[in-house]
Backbone as numpy.savetxt, mean C-alpha at the origin, in Angstrom:
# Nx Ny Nz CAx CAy CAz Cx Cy Cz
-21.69 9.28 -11.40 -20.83 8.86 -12.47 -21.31 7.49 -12.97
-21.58 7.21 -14.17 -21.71 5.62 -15.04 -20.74 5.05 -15.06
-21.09 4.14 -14.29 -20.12 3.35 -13.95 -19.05 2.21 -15.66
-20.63 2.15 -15.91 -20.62 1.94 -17.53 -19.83 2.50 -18.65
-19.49 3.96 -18.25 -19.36 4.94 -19.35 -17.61 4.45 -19.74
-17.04 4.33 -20.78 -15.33 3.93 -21.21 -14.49 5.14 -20.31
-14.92 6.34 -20.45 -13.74 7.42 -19.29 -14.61 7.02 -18.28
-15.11 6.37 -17.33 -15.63 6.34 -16.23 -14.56 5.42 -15.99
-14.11 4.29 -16.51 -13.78 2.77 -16.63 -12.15 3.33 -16.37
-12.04 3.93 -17.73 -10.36 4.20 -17.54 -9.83 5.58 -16.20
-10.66 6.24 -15.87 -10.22 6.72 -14.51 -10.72 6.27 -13.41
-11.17 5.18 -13.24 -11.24 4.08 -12.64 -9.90 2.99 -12.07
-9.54 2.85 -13.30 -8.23 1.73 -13.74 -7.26 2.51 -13.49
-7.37 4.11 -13.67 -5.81 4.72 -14.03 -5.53 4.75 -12.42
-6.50 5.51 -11.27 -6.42 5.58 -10.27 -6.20 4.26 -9.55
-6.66 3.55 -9.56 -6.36 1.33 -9.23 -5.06 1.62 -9.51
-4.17 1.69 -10.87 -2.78 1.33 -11.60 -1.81 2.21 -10.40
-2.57 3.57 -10.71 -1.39 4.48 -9.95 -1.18 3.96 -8.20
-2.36 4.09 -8.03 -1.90 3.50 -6.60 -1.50 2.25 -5.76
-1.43 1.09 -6.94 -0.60 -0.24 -6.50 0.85 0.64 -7.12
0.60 0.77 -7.89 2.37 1.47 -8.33 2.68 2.06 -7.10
2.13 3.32 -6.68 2.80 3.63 -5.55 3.23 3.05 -4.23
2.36 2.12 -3.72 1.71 1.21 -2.85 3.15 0.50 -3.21
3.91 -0.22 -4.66 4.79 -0.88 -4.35 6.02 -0.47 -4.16
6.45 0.92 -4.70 7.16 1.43 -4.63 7.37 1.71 -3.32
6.59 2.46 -2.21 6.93 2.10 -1.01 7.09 0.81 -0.60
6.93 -0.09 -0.50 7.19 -1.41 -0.01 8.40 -2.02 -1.17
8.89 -1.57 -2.18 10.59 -1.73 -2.23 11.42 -0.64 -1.83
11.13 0.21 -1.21 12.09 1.26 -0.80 12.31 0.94 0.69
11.60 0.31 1.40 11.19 -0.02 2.69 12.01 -1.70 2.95
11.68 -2.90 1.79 12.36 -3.99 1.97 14.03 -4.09 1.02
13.64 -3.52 0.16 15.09 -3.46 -0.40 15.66 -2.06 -0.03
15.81 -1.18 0.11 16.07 0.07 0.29 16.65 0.15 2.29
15.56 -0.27 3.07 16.24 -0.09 4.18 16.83 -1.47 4.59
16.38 -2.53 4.00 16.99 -3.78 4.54 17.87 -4.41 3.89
18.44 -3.60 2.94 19.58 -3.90 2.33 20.47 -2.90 2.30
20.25 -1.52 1.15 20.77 -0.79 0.49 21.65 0.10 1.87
20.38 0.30 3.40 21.01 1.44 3.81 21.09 0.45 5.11
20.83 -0.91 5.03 21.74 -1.46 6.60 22.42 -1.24 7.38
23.47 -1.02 6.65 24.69 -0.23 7.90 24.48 0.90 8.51
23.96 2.00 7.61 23.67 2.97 8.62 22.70 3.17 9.45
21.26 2.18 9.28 20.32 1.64 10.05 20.80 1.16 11.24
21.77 0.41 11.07 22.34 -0.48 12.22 23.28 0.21 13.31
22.93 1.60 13.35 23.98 2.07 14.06 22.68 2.30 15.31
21.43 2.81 14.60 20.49 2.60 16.00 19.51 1.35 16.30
19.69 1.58 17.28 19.10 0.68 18.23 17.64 0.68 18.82
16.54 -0.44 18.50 15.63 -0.29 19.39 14.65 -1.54 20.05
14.66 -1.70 21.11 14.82 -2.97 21.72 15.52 -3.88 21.57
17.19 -3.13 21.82 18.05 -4.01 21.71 18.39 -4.66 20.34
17.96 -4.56 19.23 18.27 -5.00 17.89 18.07 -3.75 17.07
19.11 -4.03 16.17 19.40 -3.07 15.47 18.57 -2.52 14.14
18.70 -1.81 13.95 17.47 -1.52 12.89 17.27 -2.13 11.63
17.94 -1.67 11.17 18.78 -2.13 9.97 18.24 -4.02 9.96
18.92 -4.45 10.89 18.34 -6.29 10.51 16.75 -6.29 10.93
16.21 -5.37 11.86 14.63 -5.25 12.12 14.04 -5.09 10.57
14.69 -4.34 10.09 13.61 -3.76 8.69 13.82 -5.39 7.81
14.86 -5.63 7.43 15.47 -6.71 6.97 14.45 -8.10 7.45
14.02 -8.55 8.40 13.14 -9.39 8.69 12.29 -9.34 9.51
11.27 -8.06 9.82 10.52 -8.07 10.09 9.75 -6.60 9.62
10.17 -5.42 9.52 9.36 -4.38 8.91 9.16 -4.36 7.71
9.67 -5.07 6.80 9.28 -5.14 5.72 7.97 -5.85 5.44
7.79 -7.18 6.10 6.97 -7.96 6.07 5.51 -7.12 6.84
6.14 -6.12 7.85 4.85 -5.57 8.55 4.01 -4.05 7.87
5.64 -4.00 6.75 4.53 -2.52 5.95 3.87 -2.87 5.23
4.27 -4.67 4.55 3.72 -5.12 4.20 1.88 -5.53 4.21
1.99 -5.96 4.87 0.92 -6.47 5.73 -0.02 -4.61 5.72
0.52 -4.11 5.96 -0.37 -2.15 6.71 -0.15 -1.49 5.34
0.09 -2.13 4.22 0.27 -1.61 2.50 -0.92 -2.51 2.10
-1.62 -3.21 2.83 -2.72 -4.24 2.26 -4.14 -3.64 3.11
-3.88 -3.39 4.11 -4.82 -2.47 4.69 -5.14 -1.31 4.32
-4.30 -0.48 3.96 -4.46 0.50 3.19 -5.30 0.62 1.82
-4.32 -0.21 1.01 -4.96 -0.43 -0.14 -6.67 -0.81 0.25
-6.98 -1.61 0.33 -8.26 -1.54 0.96 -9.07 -0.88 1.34
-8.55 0.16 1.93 -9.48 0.91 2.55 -9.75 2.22 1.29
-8.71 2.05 0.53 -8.15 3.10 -0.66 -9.53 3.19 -1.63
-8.84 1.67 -1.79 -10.24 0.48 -3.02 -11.38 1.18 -2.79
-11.68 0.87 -1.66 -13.33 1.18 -0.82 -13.89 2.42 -1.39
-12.72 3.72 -1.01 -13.28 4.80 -1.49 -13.64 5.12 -3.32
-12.03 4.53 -3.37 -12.37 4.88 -4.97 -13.33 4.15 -5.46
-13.89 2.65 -5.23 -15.34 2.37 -5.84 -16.44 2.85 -5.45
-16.46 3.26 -4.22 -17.53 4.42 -3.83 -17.85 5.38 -5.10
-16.26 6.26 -5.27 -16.30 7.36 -6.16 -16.96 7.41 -7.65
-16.59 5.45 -7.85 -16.83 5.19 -9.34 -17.90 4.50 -9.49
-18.98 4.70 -8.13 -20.23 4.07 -8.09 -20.21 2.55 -8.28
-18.83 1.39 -8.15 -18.83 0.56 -7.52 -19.27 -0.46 -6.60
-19.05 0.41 -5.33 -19.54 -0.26 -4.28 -20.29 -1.06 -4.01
-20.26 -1.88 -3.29 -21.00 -3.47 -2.47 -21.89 -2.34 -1.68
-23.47 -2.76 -2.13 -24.83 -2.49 -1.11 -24.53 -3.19 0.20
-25.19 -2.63 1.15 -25.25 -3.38 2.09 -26.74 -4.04 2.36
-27.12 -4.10 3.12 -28.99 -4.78 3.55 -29.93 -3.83 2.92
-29.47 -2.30 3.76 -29.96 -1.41 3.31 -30.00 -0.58 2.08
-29.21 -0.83 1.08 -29.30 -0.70 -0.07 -28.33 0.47 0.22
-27.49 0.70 1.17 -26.50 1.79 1.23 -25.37 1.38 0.56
């Protein structure tokens, strides 16, 4: 694929767009959604002794966080592979 070519470029971008969109949409369904919206009923289980519900609230959010950046990354990687992108390495791989 030419990397060059204008539809090379825009299904390039569309695939990038769609998947931070998705990428954020899980990570507000996850920090606002379980650490707010559905707290209480989070909070009815338990695991290591704290309740869920305040776990997602200050700390899983911040950690899908964090594993929504890894992802993406590894996402990136392929799709510039796909769009002939990619960083050479020594070997010109």
């Amino acid at each position: 694929m030419d990397p060059n070519h204008p539809d090379s470029r825009m299904a390039y971008w569309k695939k990038n767009t769609s998947l931070v969109i998705k990428l954020l949409i899980v990570w507000f369904v996850v920090s606002f959604g379980c650490g707010i919206i559905l707290v209480e009923p989070l909070n009815t289980i338990q695991i290591g002794g704290y309740k869920l519900g305040f776990w997602f609230a200050q700390q899983g959010s911040i950690y899908t966080f964090v594993a929504l950046i890894f992802y993406y990354a590894h996402r990136m990687k392929k799709i510039d592979r796909e769009a002939g992108l990619h960083e050479r390495d020594e070997n010109g791989e």
